[in-house]
C-alpha positions, 0 to 999 in steps of 0.5 A: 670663256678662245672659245683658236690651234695650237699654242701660247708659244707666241708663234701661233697661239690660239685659244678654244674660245666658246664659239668653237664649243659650238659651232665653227663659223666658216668664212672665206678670206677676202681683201678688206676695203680701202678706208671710208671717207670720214673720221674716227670722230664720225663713228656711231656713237664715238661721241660717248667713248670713254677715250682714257679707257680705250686708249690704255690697252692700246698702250699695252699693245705698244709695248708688246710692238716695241719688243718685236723686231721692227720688221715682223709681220702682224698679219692682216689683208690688203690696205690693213697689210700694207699699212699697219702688218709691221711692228715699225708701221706702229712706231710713231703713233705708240710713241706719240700715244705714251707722251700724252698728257691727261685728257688728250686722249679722244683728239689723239685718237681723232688726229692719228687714226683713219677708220677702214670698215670691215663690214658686217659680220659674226661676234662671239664671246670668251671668258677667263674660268674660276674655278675650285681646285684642289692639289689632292684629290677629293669628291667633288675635285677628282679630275687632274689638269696636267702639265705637257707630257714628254712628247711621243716618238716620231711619226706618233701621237699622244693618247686621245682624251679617253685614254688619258682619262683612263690614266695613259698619261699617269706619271708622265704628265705632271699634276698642276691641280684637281677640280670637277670633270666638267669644270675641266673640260670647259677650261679646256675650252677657255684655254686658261684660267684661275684655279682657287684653293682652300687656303685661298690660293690663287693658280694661274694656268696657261694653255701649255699644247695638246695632244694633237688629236682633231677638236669636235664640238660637243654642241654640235654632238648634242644638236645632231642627237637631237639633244638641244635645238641648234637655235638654243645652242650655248654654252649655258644650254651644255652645261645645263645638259651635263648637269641633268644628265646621268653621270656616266651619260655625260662623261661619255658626251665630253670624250667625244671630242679627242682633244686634249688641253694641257696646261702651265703655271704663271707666277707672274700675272696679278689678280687683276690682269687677263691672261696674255693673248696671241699679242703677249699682252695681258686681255683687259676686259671689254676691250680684247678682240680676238681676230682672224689675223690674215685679215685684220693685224695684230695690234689694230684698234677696232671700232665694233657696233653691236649689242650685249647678248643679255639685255640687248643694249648697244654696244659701241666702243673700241676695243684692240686686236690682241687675241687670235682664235681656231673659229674666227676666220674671216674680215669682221669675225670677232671674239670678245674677252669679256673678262673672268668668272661668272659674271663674264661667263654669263655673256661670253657663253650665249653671245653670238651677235651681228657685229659691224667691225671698223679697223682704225688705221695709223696715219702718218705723222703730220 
């Protein structure tokens, strides 16, 4: 599914996107490049967009903007910064974009937006969990998924993984639901996700904190033990490994990473919604972006060129920075939301693809 740090506090959110099960992906910050001659309508493979449906998220994240105090900063470096790092540098395009009539959408984007490139860079992939709860304890659901404890006294921290595993957390830490050890552990990872119940009930859980204690990646464990090449290294090659190995094998693989997520119930979001990212906006599917926010604004539409990590075929669309995460990091590092269930895991997991990334601009009003 971040997989992106503390929390969804909106203060500094951060998701653990798949890319942070794996391995971290270094990059320093560097001033992003002033704009390209050129247009939106210039972009490969602009012609082809579906302009109504790149547009709507847009839209989400203008009503996030509208909330925010006009001055407040959303990140991003250099040109990006002084252009679009302020919630009142979107005011006039957002308010131009709400009043358009149907099938105005591609020669607004054309008029309103001046494309600045990142470069070339790194995408990975993340995912919203489904998963099989249960609100008791069963065989096949033995492991709770908890609610933030009280926090500990000054200067102290709370248990790692393995002693709350062990029960350190018993009675302190409320019980949202129980679902299988290595279905929890991942969505540890997501950051959020949907639980079913018998009765078909649908739990919506958002990352509530942690426990404070260091991330480590248990693809890098595996690859260090010789366990998984690093060249096939995804999250389907981790959780095939769990699968094989013996009970107590993997269970003692999962506590090797300290870190523990807790979680909080939200009553509010429809099925068909994402959860709500670093932006406050609900992620939309294919078109969320998770960036490294000193570089690229929060809010920014972001032109990428790259491919689908299972059959290859290209990939050209906008999609909008809404997310952040704790392993993206650098100008033309991205994480795309490719949505919930299998379905989206099947991508998110193995995506690590070259990506060119354009960050599209406001320009001002005529």
């Amino acid at each position: 599914m971040r997989r992106r740090r503390p929390a969804w506090r909106r203060l500094c959110h951060v998701w653990w996107h798949v890319s942070a099960l794996l391995l971290a992906v270094p990059a320093a910050a560097q001033e992003v490049a002033a704009p390209a001659p050129g247009s939106v309508a210039d972009l490969p493979g602009w012609a082809e967009e579906d302009a109504a449906a790149a547009l709507a998220p847009f839209l989400g994240t203008c009503r996030a903007l509208a909330a925010r105090d006009p001055a407040a900063p959303l990140g991003g470096a250099g040109t990006l910064a002084g252009r679009a790092g302020r919630a009142a540098d979107w005011a006039l395009t957002c308010a131009e974009a709400a009043a358009l009539p149907p099938g105005a959408e591609r020669a607004f984007l054309e008029r309103r937006f001046a494309p600045v490139p990142l470069g070339t860079g790194l995408l990975t992939g993340y995912y919203e969990p489904v998963l099989s709860g249960r609100l008791a304890p069963d065989a096949a659901h033995p492991v709770p998924l908890r609610g933030s404890p009280p926090p500990p006294p000054e200067g102290a921290r709370l248990p790692d993984r393995a002693a709350i595993e062990a029960g350190a957390l018993d009675g302190l830490a409320p019980t949202l639901a129980y679902v299988d050890p290595v279905e929890a552990f991942f969505l540890q990872i997501q950051g959020s996700g949907r639980v079913v119940l018998p009765d078909g009930g649908l739990l919506r859980l958002l990352y509530a904190g942690k426990n404070g204690h260091p991330y480590r990646a248990i693809g890098r464990v595996l690859i260090e033990r010789g366990e998984i090449p690093r060249e096939a290294m995804s999250m389907q090659a981790i959780r095939a490994w769990l699968a094989a190995a013996p009970p107590d094998r993997a269970a003692a693989l999962l506590r090797e990473n300290p870190s523990y997520v807790f979680f909080r119930r939200d009553e509010a979001l429809r099925p068909d919604e994402g959860p709500p990212g670093t932006l406050g906006v609900p992620l939309a599917p294919g078109r969320s972006l998770a960036v490294d926010p000193a570089q690229v604004p929060l809010g920014a539409p972001v032109w990428i060129v790259t491919r689908d990590p299972l059959d290859g075929r290209p990939i050209r669309q906008l999609v909008h920075a809404q997310d952040t995460g704790g392993a993206i990091r650098g100008p033309a590092r991205g994480d795309l939301f490719w949505g919930w269930g299998e379905a989206a895991a099947e991508r998110a997991g193995p995506m690590r693809e070259p990506v060119e990334m354009t960050v599209l601009l406001p320009l001002p009003a005529p």
